[in-house]
MIDOSE-1310 file (N, C-alpha, C; in nm, 2 decimals, decimal comma, always signed):
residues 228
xxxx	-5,93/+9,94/-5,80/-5,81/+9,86/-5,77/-5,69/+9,93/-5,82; -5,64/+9,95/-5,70/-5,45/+10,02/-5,79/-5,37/+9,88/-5,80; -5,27/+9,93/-5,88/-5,11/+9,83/-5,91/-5,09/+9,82/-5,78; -5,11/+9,87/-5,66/-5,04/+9,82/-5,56/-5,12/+9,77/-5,47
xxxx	-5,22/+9,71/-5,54/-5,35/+9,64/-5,41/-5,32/+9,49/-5,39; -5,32/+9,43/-5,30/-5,26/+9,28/-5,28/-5,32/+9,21/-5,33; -5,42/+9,25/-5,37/-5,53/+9,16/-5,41/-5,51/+9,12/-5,57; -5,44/+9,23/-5,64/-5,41/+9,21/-5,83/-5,27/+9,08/-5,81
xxxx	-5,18/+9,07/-5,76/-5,06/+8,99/-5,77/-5,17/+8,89/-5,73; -5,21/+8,84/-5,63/-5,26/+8,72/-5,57/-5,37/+8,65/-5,67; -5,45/+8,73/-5,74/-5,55/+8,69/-5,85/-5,44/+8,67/-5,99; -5,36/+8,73/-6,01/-5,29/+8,67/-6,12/-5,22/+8,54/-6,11
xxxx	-5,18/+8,51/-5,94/-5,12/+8,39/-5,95/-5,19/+8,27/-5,93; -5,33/+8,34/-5,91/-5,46/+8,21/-5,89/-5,49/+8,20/-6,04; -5,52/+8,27/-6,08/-5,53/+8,22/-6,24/-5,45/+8,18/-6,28; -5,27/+8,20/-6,29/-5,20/+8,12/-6,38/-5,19/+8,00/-6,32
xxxx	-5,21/+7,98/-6,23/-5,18/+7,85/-6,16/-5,31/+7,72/-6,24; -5,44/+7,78/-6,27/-5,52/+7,68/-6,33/-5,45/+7,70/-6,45; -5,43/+7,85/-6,54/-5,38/+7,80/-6,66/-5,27/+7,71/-6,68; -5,17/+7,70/-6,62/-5,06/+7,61/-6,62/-5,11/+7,43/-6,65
xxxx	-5,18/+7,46/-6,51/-5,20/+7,34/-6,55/-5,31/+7,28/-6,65; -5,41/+7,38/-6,70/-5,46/+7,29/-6,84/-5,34/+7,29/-6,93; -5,26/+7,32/-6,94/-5,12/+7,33/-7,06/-5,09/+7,16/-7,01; -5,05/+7,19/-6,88/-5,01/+7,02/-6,86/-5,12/+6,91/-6,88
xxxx	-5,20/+6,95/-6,85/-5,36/+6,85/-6,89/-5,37/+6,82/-6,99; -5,36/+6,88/-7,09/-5,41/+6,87/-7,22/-5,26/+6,84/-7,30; -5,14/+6,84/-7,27/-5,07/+6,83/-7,34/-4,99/+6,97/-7,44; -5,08/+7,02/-7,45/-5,06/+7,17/-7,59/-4,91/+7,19/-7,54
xxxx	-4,84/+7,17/-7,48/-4,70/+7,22/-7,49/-4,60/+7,17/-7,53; -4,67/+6,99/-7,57/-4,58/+6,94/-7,60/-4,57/+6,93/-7,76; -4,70/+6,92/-7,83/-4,77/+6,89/-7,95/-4,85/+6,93/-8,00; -4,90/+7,00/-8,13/-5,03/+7,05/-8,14/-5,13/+6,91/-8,20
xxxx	-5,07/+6,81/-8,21/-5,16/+6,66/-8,25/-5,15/+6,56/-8,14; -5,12/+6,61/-8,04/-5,08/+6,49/-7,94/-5,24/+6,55/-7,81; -5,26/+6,66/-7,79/-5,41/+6,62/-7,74/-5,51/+6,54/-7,78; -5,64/+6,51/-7,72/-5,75/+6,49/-7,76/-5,82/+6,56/-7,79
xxxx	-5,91/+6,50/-7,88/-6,07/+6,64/-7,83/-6,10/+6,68/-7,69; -6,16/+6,56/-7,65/-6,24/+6,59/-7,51/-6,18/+6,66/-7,42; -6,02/+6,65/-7,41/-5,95/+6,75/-7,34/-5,97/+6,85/-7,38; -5,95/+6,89/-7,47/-5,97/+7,05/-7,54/-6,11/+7,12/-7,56
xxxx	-6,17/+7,00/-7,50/-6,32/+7,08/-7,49/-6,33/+7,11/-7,37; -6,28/+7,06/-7,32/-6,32/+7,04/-7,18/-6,23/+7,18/-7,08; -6,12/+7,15/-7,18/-6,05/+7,25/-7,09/-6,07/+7,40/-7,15; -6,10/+7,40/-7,32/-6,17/+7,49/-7,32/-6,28/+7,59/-7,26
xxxx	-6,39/+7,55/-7,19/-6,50/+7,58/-7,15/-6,44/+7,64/-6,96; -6,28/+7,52/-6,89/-6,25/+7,62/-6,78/-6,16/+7,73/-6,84; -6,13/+7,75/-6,95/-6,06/+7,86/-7,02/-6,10/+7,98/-7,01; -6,28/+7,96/-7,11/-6,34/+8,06/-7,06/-6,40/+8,10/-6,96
xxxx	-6,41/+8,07/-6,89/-6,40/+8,09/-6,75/-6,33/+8,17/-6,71; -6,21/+8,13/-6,68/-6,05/+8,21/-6,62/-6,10/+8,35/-6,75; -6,10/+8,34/-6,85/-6,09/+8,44/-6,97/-6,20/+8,59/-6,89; -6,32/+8,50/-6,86/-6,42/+8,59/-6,81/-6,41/+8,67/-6,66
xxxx	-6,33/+8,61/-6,58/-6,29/+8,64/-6,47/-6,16/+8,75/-6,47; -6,09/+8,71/-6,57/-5,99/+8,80/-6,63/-6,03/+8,94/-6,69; -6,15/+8,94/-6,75/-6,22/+9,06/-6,78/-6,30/+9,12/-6,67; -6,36/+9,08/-6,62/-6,35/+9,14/-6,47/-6,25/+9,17/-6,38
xxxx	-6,17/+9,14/-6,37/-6,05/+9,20/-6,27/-5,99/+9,31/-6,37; -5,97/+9,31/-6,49/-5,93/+9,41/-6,61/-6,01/+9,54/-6,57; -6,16/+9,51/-6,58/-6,24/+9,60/-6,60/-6,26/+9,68/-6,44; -6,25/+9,63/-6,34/-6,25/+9,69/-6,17/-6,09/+9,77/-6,19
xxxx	-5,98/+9,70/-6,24/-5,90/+9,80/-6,23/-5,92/+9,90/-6,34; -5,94/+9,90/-6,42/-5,97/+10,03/-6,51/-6,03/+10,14/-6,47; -6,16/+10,12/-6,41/-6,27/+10,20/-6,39/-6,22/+10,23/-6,24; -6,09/+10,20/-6,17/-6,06/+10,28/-6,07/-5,93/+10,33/-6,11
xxxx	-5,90/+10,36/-6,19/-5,79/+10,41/-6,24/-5,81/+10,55/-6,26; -5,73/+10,64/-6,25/-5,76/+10,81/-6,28/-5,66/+10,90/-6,37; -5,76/+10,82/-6,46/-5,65/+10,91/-6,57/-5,66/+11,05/-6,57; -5,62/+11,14/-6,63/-5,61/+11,27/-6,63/-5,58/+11,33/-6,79
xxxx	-5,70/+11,41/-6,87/-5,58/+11,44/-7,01/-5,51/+11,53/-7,01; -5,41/+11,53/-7,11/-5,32/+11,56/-7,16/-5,32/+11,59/-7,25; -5,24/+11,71/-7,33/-5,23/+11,81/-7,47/-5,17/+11,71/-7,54; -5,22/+11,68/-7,70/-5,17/+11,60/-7,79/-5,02/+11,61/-7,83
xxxx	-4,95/+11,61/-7,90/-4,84/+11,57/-7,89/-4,83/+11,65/-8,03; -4,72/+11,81/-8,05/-4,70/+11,90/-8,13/-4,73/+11,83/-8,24; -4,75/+11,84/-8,36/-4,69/+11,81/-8,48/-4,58/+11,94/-8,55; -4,47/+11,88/-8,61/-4,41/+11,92/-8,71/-4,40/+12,05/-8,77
xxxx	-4,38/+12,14/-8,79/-4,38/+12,25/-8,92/-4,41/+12,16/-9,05; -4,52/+12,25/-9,13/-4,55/+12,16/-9,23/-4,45/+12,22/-9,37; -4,34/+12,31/-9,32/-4,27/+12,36/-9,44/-4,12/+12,28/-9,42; -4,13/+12,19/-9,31/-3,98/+12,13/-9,30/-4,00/+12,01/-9,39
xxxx	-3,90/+11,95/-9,48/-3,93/+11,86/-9,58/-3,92/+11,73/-9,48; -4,02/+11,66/-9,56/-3,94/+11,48/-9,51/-3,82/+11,41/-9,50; -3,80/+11,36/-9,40/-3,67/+11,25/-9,42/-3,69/+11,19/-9,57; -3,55/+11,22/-9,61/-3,50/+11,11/-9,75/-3,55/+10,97/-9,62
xxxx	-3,56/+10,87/-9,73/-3,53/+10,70/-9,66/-3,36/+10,67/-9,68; -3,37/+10,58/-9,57/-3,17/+10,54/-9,59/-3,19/+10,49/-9,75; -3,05/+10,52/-9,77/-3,03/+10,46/-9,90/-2,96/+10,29/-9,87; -2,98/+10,22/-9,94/-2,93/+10,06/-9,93/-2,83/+10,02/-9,98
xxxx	-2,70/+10,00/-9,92/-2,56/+9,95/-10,01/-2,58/+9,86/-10,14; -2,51/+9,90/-10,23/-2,54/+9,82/-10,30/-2,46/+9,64/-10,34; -2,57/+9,55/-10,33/-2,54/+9,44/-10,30/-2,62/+9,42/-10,26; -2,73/+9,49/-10,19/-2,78/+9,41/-10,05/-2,96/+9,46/-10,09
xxxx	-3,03/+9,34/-10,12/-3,19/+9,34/-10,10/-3,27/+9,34/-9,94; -3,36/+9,43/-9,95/-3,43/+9,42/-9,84/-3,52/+9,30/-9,81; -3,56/+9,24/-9,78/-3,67/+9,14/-9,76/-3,77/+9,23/-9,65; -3,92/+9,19/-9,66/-3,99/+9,20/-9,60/-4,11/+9,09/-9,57
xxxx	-4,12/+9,07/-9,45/-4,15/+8,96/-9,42/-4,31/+8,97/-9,37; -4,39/+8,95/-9,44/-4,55/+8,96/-9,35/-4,55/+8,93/-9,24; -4,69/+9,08/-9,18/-4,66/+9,09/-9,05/-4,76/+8,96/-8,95; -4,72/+8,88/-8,88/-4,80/+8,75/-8,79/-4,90/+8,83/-8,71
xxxx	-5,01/+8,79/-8,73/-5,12/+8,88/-8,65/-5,13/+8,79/-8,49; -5,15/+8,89/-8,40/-5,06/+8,85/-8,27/-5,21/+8,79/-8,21; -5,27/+8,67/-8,13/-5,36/+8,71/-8,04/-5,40/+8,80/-7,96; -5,52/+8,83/-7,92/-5,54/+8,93/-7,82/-5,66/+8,93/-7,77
xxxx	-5,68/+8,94/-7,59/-5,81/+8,90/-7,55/-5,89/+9,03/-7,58; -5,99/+9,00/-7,61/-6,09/+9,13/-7,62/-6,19/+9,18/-7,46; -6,13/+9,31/-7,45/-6,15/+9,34/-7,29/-6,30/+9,34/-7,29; -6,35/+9,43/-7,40/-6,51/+9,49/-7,40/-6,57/+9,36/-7,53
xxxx	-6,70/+9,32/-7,44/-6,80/+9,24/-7,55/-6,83/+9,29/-7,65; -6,87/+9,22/-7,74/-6,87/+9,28/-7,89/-7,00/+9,30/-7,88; -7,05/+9,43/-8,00/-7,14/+9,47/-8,00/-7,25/+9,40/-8,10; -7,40/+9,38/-8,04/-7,43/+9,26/-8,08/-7,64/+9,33/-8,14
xxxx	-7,64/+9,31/-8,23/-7,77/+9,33/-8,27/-7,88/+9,22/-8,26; -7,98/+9,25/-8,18/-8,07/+9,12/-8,13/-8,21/+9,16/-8,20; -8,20/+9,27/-8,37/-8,32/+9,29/-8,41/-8,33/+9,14/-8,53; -8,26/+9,12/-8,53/-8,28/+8,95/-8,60/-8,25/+8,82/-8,54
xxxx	-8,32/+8,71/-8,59/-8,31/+8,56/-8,53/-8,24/+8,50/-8,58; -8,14/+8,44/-8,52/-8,04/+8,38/-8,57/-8,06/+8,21/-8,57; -8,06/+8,14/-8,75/-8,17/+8,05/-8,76/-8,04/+7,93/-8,77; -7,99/+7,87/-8,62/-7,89/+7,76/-8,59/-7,89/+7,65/-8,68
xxxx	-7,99/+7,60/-8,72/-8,01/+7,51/-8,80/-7,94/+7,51/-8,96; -7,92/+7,65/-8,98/-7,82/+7,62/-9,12/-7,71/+7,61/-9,08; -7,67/+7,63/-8,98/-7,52/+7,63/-8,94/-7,45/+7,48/-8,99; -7,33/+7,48/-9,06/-7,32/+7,37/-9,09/-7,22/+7,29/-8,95
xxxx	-7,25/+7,19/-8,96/-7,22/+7,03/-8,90/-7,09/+6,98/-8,87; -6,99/+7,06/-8,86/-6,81/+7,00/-8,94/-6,77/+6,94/-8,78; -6,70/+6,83/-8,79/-6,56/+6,84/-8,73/-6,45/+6,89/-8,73; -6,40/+6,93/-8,61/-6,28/+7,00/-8,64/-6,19/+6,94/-8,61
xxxx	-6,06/+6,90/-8,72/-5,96/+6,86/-8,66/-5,90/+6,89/-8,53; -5,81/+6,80/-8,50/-5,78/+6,83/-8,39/-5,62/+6,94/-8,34; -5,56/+6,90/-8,46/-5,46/+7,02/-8,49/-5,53/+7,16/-8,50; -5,63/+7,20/-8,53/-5,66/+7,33/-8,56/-5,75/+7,37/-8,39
xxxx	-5,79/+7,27/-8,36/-5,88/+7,30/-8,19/-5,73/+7,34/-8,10; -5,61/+7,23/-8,12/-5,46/+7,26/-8,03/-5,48/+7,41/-8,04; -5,45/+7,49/-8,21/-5,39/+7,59/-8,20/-5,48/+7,69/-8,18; -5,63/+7,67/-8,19/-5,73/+7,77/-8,18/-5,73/+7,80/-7,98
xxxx	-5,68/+7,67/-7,90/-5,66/+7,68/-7,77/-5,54/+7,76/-7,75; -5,47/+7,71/-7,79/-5,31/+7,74/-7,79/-5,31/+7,94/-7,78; -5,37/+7,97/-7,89/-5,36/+8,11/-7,90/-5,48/+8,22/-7,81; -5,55/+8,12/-7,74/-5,64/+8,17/-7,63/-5,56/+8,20/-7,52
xxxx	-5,45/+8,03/-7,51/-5,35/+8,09/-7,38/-5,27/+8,21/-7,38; -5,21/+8,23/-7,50/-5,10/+8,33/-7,51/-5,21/+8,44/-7,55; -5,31/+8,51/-7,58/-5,38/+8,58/-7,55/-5,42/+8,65/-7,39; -5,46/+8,54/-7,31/-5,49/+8,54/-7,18/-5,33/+8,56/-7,08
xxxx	-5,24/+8,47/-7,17/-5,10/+8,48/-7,06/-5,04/+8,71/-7,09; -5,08/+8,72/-7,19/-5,02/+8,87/-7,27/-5,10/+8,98/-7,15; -5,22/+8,93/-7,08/-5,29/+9,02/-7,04/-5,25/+9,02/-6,87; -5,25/+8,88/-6,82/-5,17/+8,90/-6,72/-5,06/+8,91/-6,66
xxxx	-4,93/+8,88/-6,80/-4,79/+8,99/-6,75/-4,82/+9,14/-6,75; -4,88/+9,18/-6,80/-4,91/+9,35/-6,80/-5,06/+9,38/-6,76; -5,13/+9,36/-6,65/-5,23/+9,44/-6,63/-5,24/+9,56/-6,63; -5,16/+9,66/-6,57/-5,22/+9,78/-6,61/-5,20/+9,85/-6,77
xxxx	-5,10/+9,75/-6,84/-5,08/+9,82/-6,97/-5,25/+9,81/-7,04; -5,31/+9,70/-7,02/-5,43/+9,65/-7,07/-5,57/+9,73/-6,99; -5,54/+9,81/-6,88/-5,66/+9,84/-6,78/-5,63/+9,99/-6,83; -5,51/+10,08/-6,89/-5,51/+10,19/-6,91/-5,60/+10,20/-7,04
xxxx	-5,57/+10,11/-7,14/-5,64/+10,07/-7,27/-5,76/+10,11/-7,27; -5,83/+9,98/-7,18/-5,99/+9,93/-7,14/-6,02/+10,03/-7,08; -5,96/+10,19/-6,99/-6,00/+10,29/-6,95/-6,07/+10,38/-7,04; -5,95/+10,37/-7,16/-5,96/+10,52/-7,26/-6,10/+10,45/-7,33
xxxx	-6,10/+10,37/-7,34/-6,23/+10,27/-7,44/-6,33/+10,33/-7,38; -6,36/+10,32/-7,26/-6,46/+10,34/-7,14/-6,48/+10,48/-7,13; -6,42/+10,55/-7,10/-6,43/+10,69/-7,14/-6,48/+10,71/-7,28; -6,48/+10,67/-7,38/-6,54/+10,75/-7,53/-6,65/+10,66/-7,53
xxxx	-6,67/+10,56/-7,45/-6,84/+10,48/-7,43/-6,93/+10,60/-7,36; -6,89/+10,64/-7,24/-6,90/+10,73/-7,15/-6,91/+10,90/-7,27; -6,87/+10,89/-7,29/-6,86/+11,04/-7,41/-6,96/+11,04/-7,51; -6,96/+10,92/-7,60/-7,04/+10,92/-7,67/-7,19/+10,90/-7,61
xxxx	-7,24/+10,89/-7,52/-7,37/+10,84/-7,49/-7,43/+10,75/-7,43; -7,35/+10,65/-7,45/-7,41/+10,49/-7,46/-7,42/+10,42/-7,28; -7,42/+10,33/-7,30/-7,52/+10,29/-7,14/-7,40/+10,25/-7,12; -7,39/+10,25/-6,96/-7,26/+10,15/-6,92/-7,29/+10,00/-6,90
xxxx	-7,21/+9,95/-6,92/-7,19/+9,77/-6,92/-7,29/+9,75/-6,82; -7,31/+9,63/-6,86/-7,45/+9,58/-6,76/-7,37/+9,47/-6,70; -7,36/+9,43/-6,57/-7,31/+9,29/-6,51/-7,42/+9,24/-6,53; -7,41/+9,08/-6,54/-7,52/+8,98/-6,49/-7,42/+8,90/-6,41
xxxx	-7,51/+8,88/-6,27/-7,53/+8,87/-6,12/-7,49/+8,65/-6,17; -7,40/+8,58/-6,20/-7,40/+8,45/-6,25/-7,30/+8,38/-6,10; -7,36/+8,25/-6,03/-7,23/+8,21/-5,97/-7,13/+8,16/-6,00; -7,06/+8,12/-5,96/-6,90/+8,10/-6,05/-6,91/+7,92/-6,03
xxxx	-6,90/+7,85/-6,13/-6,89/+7,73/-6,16/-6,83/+7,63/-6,09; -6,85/+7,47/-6,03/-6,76/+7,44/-5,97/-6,65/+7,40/-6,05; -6,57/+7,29/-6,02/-6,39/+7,23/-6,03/-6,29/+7,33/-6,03; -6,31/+7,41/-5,97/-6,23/+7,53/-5,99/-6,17/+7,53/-5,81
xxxx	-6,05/+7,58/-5,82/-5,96/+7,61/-5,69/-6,07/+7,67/-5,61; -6,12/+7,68/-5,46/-6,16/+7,77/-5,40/-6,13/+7,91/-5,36; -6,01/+7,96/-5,40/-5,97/+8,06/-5,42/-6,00/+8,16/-5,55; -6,04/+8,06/-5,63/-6,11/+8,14/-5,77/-6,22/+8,21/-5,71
xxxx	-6,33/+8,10/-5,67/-6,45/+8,16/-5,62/-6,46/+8,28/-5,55; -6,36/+8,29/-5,42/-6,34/+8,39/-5,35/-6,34/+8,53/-5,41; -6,23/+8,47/-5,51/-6,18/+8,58/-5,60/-6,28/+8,65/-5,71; -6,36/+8,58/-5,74/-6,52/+8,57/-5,80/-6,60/+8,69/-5,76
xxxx	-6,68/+8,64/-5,60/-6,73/+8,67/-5,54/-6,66/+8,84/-5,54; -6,55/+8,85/-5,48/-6,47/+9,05/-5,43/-6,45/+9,12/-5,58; -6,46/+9,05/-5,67/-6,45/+9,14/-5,80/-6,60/+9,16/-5,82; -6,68/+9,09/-5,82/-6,84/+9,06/-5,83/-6,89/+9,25/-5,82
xxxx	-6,82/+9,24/-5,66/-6,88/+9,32/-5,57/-6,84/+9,44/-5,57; -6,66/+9,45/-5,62/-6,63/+9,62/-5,67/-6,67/+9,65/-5,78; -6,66/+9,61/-5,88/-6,72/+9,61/-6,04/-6,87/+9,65/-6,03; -6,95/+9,58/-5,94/-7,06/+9,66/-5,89/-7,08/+9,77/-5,79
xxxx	-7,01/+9,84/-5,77/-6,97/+9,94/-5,69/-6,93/+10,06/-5,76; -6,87/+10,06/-5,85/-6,79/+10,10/-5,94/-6,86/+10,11/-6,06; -6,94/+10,03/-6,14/-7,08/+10,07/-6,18/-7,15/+10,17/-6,16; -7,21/+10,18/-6,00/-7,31/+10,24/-5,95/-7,23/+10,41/-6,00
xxxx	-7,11/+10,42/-5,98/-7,06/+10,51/-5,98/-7,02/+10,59/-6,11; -7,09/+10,51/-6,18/-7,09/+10,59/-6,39/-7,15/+10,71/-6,39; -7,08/+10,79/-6,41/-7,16/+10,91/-6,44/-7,27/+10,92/-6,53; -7,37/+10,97/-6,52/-7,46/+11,02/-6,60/-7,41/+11,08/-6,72
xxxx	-7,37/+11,29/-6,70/-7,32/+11,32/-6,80/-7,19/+11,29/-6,88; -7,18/+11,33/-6,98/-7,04/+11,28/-7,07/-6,90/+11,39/-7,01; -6,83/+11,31/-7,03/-6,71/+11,34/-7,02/-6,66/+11,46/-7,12; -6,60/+11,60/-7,05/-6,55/+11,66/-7,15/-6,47/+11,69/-7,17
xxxx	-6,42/+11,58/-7,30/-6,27/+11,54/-7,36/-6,27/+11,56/-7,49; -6,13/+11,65/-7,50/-6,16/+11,63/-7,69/-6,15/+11,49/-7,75; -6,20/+11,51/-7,87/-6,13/+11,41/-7,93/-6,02/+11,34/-8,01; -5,94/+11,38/-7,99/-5,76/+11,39/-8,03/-5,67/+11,42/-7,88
xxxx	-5,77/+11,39/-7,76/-5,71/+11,41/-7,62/-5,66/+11,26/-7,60; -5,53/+11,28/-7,53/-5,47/+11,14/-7,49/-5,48/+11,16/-7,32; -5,48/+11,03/-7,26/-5,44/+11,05/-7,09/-5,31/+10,98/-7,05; -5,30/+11,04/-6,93/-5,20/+11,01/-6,86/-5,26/+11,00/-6,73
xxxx	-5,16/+10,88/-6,62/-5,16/+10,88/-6,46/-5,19/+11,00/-6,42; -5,34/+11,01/-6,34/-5,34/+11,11/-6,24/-5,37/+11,08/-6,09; -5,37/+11,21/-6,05/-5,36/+11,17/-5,89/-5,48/+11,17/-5,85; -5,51/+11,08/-5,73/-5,69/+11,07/-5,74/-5,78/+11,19/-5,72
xxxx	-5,89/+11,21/-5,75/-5,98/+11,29/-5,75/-5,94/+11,40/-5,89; -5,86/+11,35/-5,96/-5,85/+11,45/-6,06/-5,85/+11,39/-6,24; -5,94/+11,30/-6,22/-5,96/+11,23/-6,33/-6,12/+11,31/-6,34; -6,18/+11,25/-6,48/-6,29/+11,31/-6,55/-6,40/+11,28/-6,47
């Protein structure tokens, strides 16, 4: 999938359009105590949904993207001295302000060891307020909304990732073949089904051998057929 396939504008505006409206469903824009639970469960679970469908359309544009590397970027003479720091008028304290750790959707599933059983039953029992469910939602949206103002900033990302999976050895992603859920727009589905199908296509098409890239190589836009 390129930036200029009709198909990436029209899937972003099928998904913002459900996300919108769980924001209005649920209230989260007005209040972080003015939802319910059951809304927030509820709309949680079409959340992940859109989230997972979003990582599919991520991942079909990536893996048709053609990057190309590129020579690292000079360093320095190591005999030229460092910048002094500005000096600070006097009167005047700096403040520094801890940095807010931003959301962010995670493009690639996390890596997951299945040589032990994981024993559910100690897990403890809590309720969770409902203020902390708002904002644990809340930062799913602006997570998911970050990824679809900039898709290809996020698919050049998920490329370079893919490539050192690809380098180092390791298997390529495994799809599982799942239908897409109902209460959802029928245009989701659609949209379901044609990513389904490139992403398996594009699969098939993983190279065996590794990629020969250093490792201190960066990429840049290339023209097609001239990627790794």
């Amino acid at each position: 999938m390129r930036t200029d396939d009709p198909l990436l504008p029209l899937a972003i505006e099928q998904i913002s359009l459900v996300v919108f409206s769980l924001i209005g469903w649920t209230g989260i824009h007005l209040s972080l105590r003015r939802p319910v639970k059951w809304k927030l469960r509820r709309a949680g679970t079409k959340l992940k949904v859109l989230e997972g469908l979003v990582r599919k359309l991520i991942m079909v544009l990536a893996l048709e993207l053609d990057l190309a590397p590129v020579r690292p970027r000079s360093k320095p003479p190591a005999d030229e001295p460092p910048e002094a720091p500005a000096q600070t008028p006097d009167g005047i304290e700096i403040i520094e302000f801890p940095r807010v750790r931003q959301p962010r959707l995670s493009l690639l599933p996390p890596v997951m060891d299945f040589s032990e059983v994981i024993d559910l039953s100690q897990l403890p029992h809590r309720t969770t307020p409902v203020h902390i469910m708002a904002r644990r939602f809340s930062r799913r949206i602006v997570a998911l909304q970050k990824v679809l103002d900039a898709p290809e900033v996020h698919a050049k990302r998920l490329a370079r990732s893919l490539y050192r999976i690809r380098k180092a050895g390791e298997p390529k992603p495994f799809l599982v073949a799942s239908p897409f859920p109902n209460g959802f727009r029928p245009e989701l589905s659609l949209l379901h089904v044609g990513l389904t199908e490139r992403l398996q296509a594009q699969l098939h098409l993983w190279a065996s051998e590794r990629p020969e890239i250093g490792p201190g190589d960066r990429f840049q836009r290339g023209r097609p057929g001239q990627g790794p």
